[in-house]
Structure formats: C-alpha cells, structure tokens
C-alpha positions in Angstrom: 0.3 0.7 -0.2 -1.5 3.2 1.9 1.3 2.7 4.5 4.0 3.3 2.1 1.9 6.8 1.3 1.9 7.5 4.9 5.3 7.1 5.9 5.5 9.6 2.8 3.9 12.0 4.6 0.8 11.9 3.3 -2.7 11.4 4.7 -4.9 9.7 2.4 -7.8 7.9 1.6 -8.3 5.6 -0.8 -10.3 6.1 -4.1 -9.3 3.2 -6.0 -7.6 0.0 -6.0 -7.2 -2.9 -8.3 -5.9 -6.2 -7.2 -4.8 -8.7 -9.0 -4.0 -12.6 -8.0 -1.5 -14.6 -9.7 -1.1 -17.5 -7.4 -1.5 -18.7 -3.9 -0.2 -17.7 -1.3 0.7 -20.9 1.2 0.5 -20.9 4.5 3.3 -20.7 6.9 5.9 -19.6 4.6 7.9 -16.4 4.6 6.6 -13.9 2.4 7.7 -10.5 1.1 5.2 -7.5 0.9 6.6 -4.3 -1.2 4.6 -1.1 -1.6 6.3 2.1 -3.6 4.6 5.4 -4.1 4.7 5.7 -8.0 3.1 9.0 -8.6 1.6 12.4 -7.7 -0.8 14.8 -9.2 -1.9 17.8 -7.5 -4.9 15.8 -5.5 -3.9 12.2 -6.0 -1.2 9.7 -5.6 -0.9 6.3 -6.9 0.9 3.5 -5.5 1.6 0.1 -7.0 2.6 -2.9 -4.2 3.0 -6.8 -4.6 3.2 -9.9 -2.4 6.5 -12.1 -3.4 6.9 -15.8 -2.8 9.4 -17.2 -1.6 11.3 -18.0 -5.0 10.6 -14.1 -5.9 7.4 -14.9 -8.2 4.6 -12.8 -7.6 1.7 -13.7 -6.0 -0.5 -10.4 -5.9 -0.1 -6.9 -7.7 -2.0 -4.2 -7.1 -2.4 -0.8 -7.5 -4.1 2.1 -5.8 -5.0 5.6 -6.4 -5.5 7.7 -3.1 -6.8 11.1 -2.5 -5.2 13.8 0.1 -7.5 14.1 3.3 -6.2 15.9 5.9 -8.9 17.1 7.9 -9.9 13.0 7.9 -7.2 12.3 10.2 -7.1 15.8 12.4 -7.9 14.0 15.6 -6.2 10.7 15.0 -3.6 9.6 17.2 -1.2 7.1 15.3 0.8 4.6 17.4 4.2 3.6 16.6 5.1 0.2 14.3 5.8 -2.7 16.3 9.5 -3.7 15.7 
C-alpha cells in the first residue's frame, strides 16, 4: 500500500494499518497483490490493498492510513523496480 502511495507521489510514513486474514495463503502458487490509494485529507492518506488467490477469493485485506513526511526521505536515494 505504501508503494501504491509512493508511485502517487507521495512520501509517507505510516500511522496506521489494520490487517485482516481470511485464509491461507499456499505456497508456490501465483498470487495477486492489489493496493489503491482510497483517500486524502490535508495530512493523511489512506489506502486499502488485498492479496487474491488464485480463484480471485481474498486472502488478506488491509488498510492503512499514512502521514506526509517529506523531510523523512530528503536524503534517500530510491532505486528503480526490478522488471
């Protein structure tokens, strides 16, 4: 979720996140991991992401609220995503 947040724009931290867990998650099968930015206030943004199964059920929800900070991430150097 935080990624989905960064590739927003945004650099946050996170203040709060709830997870919840539906059902297992097997090994060696393929998986699909979603993450949408769902809100904005002036200082926070919330984002809501979920692991699918195979058959589309989900596995995990969660849902995060992060907080704008900049000056956290003044000095980072990010790399680029492996393809």
């Amino acid at each position: 979720m935080g990624l989905a947040i960064f590739y927003a724009g945004y650099r946050v931290v996170t203040a709060k996140m709830t997870i919840e867990y539906h059902k297992p998650i097997p090994l060696r099968k393929l998986i699909t991991i979603q993450a949408v930015m769902s809100g904005k206030t002036e200082r926070r943004i919330i984002a809501l992401g979920e692991i699918l199964l195979p058959d589309g059920s989900v596995a995990v929800s969660a849902e995060g609220t992060y907080a704008e900070a900049n000056h956290f991430f003044d000095k980072v150097t990010l790399l680029s995503p492996v393809s």
